[in-house]
N, C-alpha and C positions, 0 to 999 in steps of 0.2 A: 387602853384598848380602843378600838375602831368602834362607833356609835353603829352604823352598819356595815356587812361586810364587803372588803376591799379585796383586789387582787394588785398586785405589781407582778413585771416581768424583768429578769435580770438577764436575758438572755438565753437560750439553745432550750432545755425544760426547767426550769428553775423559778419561780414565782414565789412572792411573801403574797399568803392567804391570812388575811385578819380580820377576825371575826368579834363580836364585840366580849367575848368570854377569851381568846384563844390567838395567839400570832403562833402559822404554821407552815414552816418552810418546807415547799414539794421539790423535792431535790435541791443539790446546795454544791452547784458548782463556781464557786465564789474565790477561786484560785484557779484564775485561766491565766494561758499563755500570752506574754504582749501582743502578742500582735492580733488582736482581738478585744475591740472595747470591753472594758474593766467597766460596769454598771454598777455594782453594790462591794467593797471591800468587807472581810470578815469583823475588820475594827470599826468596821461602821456600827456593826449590830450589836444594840446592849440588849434585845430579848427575843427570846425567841422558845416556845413553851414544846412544840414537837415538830420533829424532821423527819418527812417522810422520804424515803429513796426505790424510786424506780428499779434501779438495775444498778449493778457494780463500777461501768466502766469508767475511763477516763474524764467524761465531758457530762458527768453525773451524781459523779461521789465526790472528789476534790472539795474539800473545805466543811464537808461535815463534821469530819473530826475537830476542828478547830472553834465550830461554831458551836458544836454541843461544848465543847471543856468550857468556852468563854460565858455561855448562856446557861446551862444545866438544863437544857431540852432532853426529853426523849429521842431516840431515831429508832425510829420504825422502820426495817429492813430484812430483804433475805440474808441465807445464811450465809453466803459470799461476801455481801457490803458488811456486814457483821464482823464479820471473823476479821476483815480490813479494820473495823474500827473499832477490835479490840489491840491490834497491835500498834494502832495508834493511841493507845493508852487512854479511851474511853471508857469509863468505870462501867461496869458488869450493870449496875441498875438505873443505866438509862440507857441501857438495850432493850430493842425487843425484837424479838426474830422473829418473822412470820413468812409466809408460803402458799397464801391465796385460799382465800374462804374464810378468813376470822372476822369475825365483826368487834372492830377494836373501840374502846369505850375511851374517851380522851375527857379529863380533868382542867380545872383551873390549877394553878401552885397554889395559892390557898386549900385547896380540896387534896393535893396530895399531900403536901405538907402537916394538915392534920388526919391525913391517915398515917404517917409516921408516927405521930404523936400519941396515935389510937384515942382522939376526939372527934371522928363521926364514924359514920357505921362503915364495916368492913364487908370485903368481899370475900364470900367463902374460900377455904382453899386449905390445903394441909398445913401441919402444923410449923414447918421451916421453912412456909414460904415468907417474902417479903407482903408488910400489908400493903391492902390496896383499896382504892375505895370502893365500896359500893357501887356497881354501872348504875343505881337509879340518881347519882350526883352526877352520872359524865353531861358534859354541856355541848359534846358535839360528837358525832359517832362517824366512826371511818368505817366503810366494809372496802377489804381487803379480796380481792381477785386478781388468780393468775393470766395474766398477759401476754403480749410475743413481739419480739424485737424485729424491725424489719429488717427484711435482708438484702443482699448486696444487687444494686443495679446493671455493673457493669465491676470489669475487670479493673483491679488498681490503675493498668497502663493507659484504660482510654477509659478512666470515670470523667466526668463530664463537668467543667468549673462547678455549673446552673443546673441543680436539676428542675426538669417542668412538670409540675403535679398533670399538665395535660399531656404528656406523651406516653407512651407503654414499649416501655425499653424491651430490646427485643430478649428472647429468652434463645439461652442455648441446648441441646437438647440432655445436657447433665443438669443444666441448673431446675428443666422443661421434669426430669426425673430424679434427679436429687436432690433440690434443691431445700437447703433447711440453714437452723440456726448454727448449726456444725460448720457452715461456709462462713457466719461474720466469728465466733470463736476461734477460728485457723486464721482467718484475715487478720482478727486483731493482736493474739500473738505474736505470730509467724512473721505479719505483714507491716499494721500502723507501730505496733509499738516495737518492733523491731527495725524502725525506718533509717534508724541512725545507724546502723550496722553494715547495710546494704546500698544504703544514698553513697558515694564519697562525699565528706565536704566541699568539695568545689564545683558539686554538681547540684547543692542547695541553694534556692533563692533564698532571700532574706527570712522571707515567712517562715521555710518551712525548715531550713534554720532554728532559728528561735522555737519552734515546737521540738524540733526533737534536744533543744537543749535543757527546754522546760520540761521532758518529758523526766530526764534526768537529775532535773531537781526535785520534780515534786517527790520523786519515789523515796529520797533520801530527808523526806520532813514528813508533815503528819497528811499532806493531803494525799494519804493512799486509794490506790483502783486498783480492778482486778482485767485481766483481761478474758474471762468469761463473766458474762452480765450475771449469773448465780440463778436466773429464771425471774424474767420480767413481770413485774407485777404492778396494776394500776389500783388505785384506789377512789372512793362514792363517798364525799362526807356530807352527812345529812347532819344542818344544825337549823336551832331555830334561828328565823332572820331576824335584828336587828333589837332582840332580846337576849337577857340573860336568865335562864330556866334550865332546868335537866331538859333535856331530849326526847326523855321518854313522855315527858307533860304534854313536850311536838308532838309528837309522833303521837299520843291518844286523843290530839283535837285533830287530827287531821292534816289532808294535803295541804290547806290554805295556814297553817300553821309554821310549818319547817320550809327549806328552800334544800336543795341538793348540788354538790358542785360536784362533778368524773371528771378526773386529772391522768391520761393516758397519754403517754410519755413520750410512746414509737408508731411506727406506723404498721402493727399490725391488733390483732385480736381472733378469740377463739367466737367462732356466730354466734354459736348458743349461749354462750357467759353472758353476749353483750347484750343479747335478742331480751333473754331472760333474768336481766337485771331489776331489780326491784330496791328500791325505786328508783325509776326513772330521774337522769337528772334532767335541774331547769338549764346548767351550762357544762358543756364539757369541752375540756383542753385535752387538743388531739394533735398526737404527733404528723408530722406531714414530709416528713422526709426518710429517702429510700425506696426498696421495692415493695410494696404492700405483702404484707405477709397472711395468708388470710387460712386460718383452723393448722398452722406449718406447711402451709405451702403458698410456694407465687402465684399470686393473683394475676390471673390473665387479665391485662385491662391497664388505665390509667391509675394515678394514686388519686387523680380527684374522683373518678368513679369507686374507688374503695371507698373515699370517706363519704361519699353522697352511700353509700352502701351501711356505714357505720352512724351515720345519722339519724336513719331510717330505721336500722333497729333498736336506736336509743329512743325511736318516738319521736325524732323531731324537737332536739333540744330549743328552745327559746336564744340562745345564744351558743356559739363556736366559737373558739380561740384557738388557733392554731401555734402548735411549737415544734422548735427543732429545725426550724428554717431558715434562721438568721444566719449570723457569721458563722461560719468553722476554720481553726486552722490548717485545712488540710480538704484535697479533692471527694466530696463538691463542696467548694466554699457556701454558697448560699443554696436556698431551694425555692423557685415562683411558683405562688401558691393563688396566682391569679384565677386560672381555669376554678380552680379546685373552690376558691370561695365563690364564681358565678355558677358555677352547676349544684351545689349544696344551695344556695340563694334560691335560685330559679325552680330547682324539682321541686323544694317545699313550700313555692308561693311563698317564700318571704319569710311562712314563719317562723326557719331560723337567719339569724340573722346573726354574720361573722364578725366578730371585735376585731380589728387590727391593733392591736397593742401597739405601743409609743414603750421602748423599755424605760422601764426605774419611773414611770410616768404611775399613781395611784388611779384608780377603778373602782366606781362604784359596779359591783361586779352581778348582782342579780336585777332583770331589768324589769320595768313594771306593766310592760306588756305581755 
């Protein structure tokens, strides 16, 4: 385990979080399509202790099934990414299903393993449940909140390679009054994952070829997706830094005790969830691509003014990582997130200050300013 804790980036939301009690993969799309650099392979990973998954779709679920059978990780998930990964043949107790608002108590395997054993103290509960440990042994604590997937910028036919977190894509007056997560659900059905249906072959470039043939495979092995996200959910893990102690030992000396990492996936959120999070984190990974989706509806404005927007009611995180900007196989290939890191810089005088991650590249991840 990590002496303190680390972040890596493998690409679109997907990071290895290792903490010195705990290695915890935030999404685990570790089964992409070639034509998009391969950072981390599944057979690379020999551990990996919990999987937490944002939302169900293609460029988020992919390789969780694979990594919990290889690892015996937990994956923490709605009930969509769930139900995917039980028919990928992921055993029933290393699910957990959740739905925003739990505050999930995460173990070492030593600590679960002798709650199996029933040699340390247990957590209440009826009498055919599975045991569990005690939350006063967890070493790192997730609080679970529901979240919102951004939505779509522009029409499939004129989406835009590049999107610019400085521009504020025009709105139509359906999208101006209807506009919600019901338009990426029909998109991604109807639309992306039916590309191969409606493209002919000889009207495919190379790339987008290759995605829809991957799309085809993957469905037919274990890296299954759903094409409704099941209800986006971000997660707060509050652990002690750069110690190994229960949490709750953090948590009763104080702020100066634990650190906080918010790992939010896409580019939207509800105000109030984020306004009135407790606690505050010292870093948070924020999605940056798409139309800012702000309480279900489009935000009028730019996406770097959302997230100078989302910064400000985190309190002004100490640090920002942005995700979801890199490659894609399919329109908009990348997303510039330039504007977006000099306006969050600039309103807060500095003191957050943005990461640019290097992918597969290690992070000393909380910073000492």
């Amino acid at each position: 385990m990590a002496q303190q804790s680390t972040l890596e980036w493998f690409g679109t939301t997907t990071f290895r979080l290792r903490t010195p009690n705990l290695t915890i993969f935030l999404d685990a799309w570790l089964q992409r399509p070639p034509s998009i650099p391969q950072h981390l392979s599944v057979n690379e990973v020999t551990e990996a202790d919990y999987i937490f998954i944002s939302h169900a779709h293609f460029d988020h679920l992919p390789g969780a099934s694979e990594l919990a059978l290889r690892t015996g990780a937990i994956v923490v998930a709605n009930s969509t990414a769930i139900s995917c990964l039980e028919r990928a043949g992921v055993p029933s107790n290393q699910l957990l299903q959740v739905a925003g608002g739990e505050r999930i108590p995460l173990f070492t395997r030593a600590i679960r393993e002798a709650a199996r054993s029933g040699t340390c103290a247990l957590a209440p509960g009826p009498p055919g449940a599975p045991p569990l440990p005690h939350p006063s042994l967890a070493v790192v604590a997730a609080h679970c909140w529901p979240s919102l997937h951004c939505l779509i910028p522009a029409s499939p036919t004129n989406m835009p390679a590049t999107l610019d977190t400085g521009l504020a894509y025009p709105l139509t007056p359906e999208q101006k009054n209807w506009g919600s997560t019901l338009d990426v659900n029909r998109g991604m059905i109807y639309g992306l994952l039916a590309i191969g249906d409606y493209v002919p072959a000889e009207q495919r470039d190379g790339k987008l070829q290759t995605f829809v043939q991957w799309l085809e495979d993957v469905n037919t092995h274990r890296g299954c997706f759903s094409g409704h996200d099941g209800g986006q959910l971000m997660f707060n893990f509050v652990l002690p830094e750069d110690k190994v102690e229960p949490v709750e030992a953090a948590l009763a000396k104080g702020e100066a005790a634990y650190k906080t990492l918010l790992w939010q996936a896409h580019l939207g959120a509800y105000e109030g969830i984020v306004r009135n999070m407790k606690p505050k984190p010292d870093v948070a990974i924020l999605g940056a691509a798409g139309r800012p989706n702000h309480d279900g509806r489009p935000f009028v404005g730019t996406a770097a003014e959302f997230l100078r927007e989302e910064v400000n009611w985190l309190d002004k995180p100490k640090r920002v990582v942005w995700c979801l900007h890199d490659e894609c196989p399919v329109k908009p290939f990348t997303v510039d997130v330039k504007v977006a890191t000099e306006l969050v810089e600039k309103d807060t005088a500095r003191a957050t200050r943005v990461l640019d991650m290097t992918h597969a590249k290690l992070y000393p991840i909380f910073p000492s300013h």
